[in-house]
C-alpha positions, 0 to 999 in steps of 0.5 A, a space after each residue: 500500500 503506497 504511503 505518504 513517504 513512497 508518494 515524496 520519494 518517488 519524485 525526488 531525482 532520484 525516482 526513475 519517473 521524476 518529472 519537472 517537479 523533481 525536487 532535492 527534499 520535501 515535507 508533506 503533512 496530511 492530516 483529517 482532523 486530529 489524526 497527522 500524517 508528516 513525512 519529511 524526505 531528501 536533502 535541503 540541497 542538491 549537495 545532500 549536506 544535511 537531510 530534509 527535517 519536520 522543521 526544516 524551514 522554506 520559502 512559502 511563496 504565494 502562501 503568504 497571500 493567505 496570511 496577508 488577507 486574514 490580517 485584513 480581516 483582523 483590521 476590519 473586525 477591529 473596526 478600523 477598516 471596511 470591505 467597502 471603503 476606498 482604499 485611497 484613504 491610506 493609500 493616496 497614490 491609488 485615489 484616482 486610478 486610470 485604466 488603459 483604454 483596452 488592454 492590449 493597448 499602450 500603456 499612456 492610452 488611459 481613461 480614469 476609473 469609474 470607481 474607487 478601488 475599495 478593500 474588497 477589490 483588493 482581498 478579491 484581486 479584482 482592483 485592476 492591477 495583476 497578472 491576466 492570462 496575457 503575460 505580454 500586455 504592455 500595463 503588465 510589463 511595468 509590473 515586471 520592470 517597475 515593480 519586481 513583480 513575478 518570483 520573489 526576490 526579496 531584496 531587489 524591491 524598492 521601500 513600500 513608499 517608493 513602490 507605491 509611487 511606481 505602481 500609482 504611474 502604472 494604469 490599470 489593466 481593467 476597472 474595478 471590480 471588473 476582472 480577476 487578475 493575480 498576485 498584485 493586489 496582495 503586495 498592496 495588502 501587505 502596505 495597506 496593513 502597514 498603514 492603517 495599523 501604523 505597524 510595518 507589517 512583519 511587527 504586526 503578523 507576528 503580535 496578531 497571528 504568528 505570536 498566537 498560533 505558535 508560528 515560531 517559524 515564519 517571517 520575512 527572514 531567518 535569523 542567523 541561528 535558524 539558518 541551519 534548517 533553512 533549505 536551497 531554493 531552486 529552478 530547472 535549468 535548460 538541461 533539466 538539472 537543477 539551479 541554485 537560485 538561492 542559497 540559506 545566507 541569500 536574499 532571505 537572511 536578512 529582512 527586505 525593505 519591502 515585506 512581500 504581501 504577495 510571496 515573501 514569507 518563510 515557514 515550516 510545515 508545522 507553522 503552515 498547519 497552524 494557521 491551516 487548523 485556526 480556519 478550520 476551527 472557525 478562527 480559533 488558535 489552537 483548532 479550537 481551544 484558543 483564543 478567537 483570532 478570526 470571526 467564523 463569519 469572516 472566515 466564511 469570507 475568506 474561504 468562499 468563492 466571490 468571482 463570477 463565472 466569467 472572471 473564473 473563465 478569464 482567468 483560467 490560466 491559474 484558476 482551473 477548476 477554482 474561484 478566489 476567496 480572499 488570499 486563495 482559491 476556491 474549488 467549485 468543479 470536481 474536475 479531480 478526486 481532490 477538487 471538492 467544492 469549497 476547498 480552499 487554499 493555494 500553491 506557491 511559486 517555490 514548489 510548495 502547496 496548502 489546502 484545507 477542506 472544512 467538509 471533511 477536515 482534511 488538511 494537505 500541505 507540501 513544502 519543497 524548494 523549486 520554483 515552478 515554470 508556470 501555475 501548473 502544479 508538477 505531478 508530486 503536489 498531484 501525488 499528494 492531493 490523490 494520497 489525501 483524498 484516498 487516506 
């Protein structure tokens, strides 16, 4: 009977089927409920000088945008800020937005906004700024050469202030609320916080979620002592090797001056679990014997899916199958074993993938070190879902 071990070992490079997902080590929890399965399989680089542990610590990538958008929420129970509100209050350089007349037009062919962007458009990714299917449309080059948006790279983007003023000098691809598009609307979360709390926001995940979740582990960098479970990260060179994109001393051993609401966070599996278990339990640390982080009602929010049906299809590249809650996906087609409706969650650039199912109270969680070619996931997250959805 396959177990989850034989499931990560068999894509390691070693495997003799590995595909493009092959990876030097990896960490796998699955768990229904309180029973919790984790295997943690391979070395945290291609040189093997020191084997994967349950505690070994990788970039998270885009599992940040989950933890970025229950942050909000803390603030809008907190009363400080409203789904509804424009967010040009704290955010002036978005209070008059243009928009580019079509999209695949030049960047300085533009109209104003016919509405503010507002908190929800952001938590839904539908204020007009992110990545559409269309990677080549000039309002979406600037977000690469302006902005450093795509994989993260911590310590080559500008200060939030700075950037905010860069991204004002970019249109928006579409109007409010009118599209779906990826990934930016998380970076101008993570400022958003900042501002209305008056905290940078590494200061204010750590006292709201990571303090009491236990999350021990996560942040925007690694401290020197911790640097010794921190895993290489990777990408497939031409070749089909691997390539050292970063390394433990790298871009993530000191804190960035822009804390990436979008892909800048670092954890451990059993960190990741952690704030897994509190939207299981409605918002209660602890999966349910601790304090009450979240409303149930704002954990409904988050987990539920917001898009229409054309914003789904338009955005297909990355959402197949799946809406948007807010800071992760939704499904809402069965198109695989492991696609029940209404589970949540989503997968991150560096080869790493978290979901939850409150109907059944299944939590799946990857951990891994390659950065992925495309939003696809590679045959070993896969692996897992299948496993999970079997167990």
């Amino acid at each position: 009977m396959t177990d989850l071990r034989h499931v990560l070992e068999n894509h390691l490079p070693h495997a003799p089927h590995a595909d493009r997902g092959k990876t030097p080590g990896a960490v796998a929890l699955v768990a229904h409920g309180d029973r919790v399965e984790v295997q943690a399989v391979g070395s945290a680089d291609v040189a093997g000088s020191s084997p994967i542990a349950r505690d070994s610590i990788f970039r998270i990538a885009s599992l940040t945008k989950p933890v970025v958008a229950a942050a909000v929420m803390m603030l809008v129970e907190d009363g400080r800020i409203a789904l509804d509100d424009p967010v040009g209050t704290w955010l002036p350089e978005l209070a008059s937005p243009s928009v580019v007349r079509r999209p695949d037009g030049p960047v300085d062919d533009v109209v104003p906004a016919v509405r503010s962007i507002t908190v929800a458009d952001l938590l839904t990714f539908r204020a007009g700024y992110g990545f559409p299917s269309d990677f080549s449309l000039p309002a979406v080059g600037l977000l690469f050469s302006e902005l450093q948006q795509g994989p993260p790279q911590p310590q080559r983007v500008a200060p939030p202030d700075e950037w905010m003023a860069k991204l004002s000098r970019i249109p928006l691809l579409h109007q409010p609320g009118e599209a779906w598009l990826y990934n930016t609307c998380s970076d101008i979360l993570g400022v958003l916080i900042a501002r209305v709390s008056g905290r940078p926001l590494p200061a204010f995940l750590a006292e709201r979620l990571f303090g009491p979740l236990g999350m021990a582990d996560t942040g925007f960098a690694v401290p020197a002592g911790s640097l010794d479970r921190f895993t290489s990260f990777y990408r497939t060179d031409p070749a089909g090797g691997l390539e050292l994109v970063d390394a433990p001393d790298g871009q993530w051993s000191s804190l960035p001056a822009f804390p990436s609401g979008a892909g800048g966070l670092v954890s451990t599996v059993d960190d990741v679990h952690s704030f897994a278990r509190m939207l299981l339990a409605d918002g209660a640390a602890g999966a349910g014997g601790g304090p009450q982080l979240l409303s149930p009602v704002s954990v409904r929010q988050m987990t539920t899916d917001h898009l229409t049906r054309t914003q789904r299809e338009e955005g297909r590249l990355f959402l197949e199958g799946q809406g948007w809650g807010f800071g992760g996906s939704v499904d809402v087609e069965a198109i695989d074993p492991w696609n029940v409706p209404g589970r949540y969650g989503w997968v991150g650039g560096t080869g790493t993938a978290a979901h939850l199912t409150a109907s059944t109270g299944t939590v799946t969680i990857l951990l891994s070190q390659l950065e992925l070619a495309g939003p696809t996931p590679p045959e070993l997250m896969r692996a897992l879902w299948r496993y999970a959805a079997d167990a």
